[in-house]
DRENLUMNU-880384 format. One record per residue (C-alpha): y, z, x; residue in one letter. Coordinates in pm, whole numbers, padded with zeros to 5 digits, always signed. Last residue first. Layout:
REM DRENLUMNU-880384
YZXA
...
REM end
This chain:
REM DRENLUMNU-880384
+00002-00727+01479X
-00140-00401+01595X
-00206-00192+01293X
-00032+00169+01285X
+00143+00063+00937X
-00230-00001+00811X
-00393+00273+00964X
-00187+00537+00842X
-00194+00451+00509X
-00572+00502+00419X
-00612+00794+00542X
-00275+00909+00474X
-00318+00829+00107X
-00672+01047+00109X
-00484+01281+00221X
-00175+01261-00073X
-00493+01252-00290X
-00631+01526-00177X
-00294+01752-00269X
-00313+01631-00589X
-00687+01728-00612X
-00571+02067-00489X
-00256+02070-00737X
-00461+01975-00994X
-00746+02288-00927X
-00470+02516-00957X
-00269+02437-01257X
-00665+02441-01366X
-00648+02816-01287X
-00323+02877-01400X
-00368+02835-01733X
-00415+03147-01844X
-00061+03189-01749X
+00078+03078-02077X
+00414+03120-02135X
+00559+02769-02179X
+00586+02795-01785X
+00217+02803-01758X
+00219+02514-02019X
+00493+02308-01884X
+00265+02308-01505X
-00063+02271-01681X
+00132+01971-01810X
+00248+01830-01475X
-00079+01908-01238X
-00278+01766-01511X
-00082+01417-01484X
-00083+01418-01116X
-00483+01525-01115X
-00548+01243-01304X
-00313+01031-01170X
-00401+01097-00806X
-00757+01122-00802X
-00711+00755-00998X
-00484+00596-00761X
-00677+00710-00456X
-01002+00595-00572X
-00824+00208-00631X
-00705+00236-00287X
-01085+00372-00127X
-01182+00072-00315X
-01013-00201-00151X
-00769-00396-00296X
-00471-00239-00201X
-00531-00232+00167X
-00507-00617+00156X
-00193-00603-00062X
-00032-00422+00166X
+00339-00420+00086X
+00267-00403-00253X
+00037-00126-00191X
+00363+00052+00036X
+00513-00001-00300X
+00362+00143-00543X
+00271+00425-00324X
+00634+00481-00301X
+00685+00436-00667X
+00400+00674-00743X
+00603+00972-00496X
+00894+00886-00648X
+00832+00935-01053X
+00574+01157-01038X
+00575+01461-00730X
+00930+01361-00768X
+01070+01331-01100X
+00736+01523-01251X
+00791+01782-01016X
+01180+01848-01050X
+01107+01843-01440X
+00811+02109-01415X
+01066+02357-01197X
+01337+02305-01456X
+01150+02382-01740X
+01311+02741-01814X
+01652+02564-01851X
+01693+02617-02204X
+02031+02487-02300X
+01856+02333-02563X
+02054+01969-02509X
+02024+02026-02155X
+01624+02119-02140X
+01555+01811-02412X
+01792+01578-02183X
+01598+01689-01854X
+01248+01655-02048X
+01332+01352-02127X
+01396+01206-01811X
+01110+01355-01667X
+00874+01187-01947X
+01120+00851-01887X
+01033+00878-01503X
+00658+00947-01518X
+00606+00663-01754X
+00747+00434-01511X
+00617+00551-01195X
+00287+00520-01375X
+00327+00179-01457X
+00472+00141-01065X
+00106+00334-00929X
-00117+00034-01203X
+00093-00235-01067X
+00024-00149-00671X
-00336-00029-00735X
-00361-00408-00933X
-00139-00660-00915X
+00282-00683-00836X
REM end
């Protein structure tokens, strides 16, 4: 694996043993409170980054260009701020919730920006 495809699977990674832990912490506590920022990080994380991981891999010409390399950084910074202003709002903090906001949007761009890009390239006429 190299580069957008790599740097999404590293991510996978470290979103799966955060989401992991935060299952074990929430069952060892009994405190289940969590549960809607663990279901996110597994999937809205862990999967979703794996899958673009992959479909890069697939299409390692797509995955060099730069719109690939701008969709793998709107999506892990916004990924990673949708997650913890996610824990902190459900911490108890709903002051918060404006930048919980402004993630999910950019979040939410970058799953566009991934259909823009990925769309074409499984459409392509061999």
């Amino acid at each position: 694996m190299q580069g957008v495809a790599r740097n999404f699977f590293t991510l996978a990674i470290i979103y799966s043993l955060c989401g992991m832990a935060l299952g074990i912490h929430m069952a060892m506590s009994g405190d289940h409170g969590q549960m809607p920022t663990h279901a996110h990080i597994m999937v809205a994380g862990w999967l979703m980054s794996a899958v673009f991981a992959f479909f890069y891999h697939l299409f390692p010409a797509v995955g060099r260009t730069t719109l690939a390399l701008v969709h793998f950084w709107l999506t892990a910074i916004s990924g990673i701020g949708l997650m913890i202003g996610l824990f902190v709002m459900l911490a108890g903090n709903p002051a918060i919730e404006p930048v919980l906001g402004i993630a999910s949007i950019g979040f939410y761009a970058g799953m566009l920006l991934f259909a823009f890009i990925a769309l074409p390239a499984v459409w392509e006429k061999p």
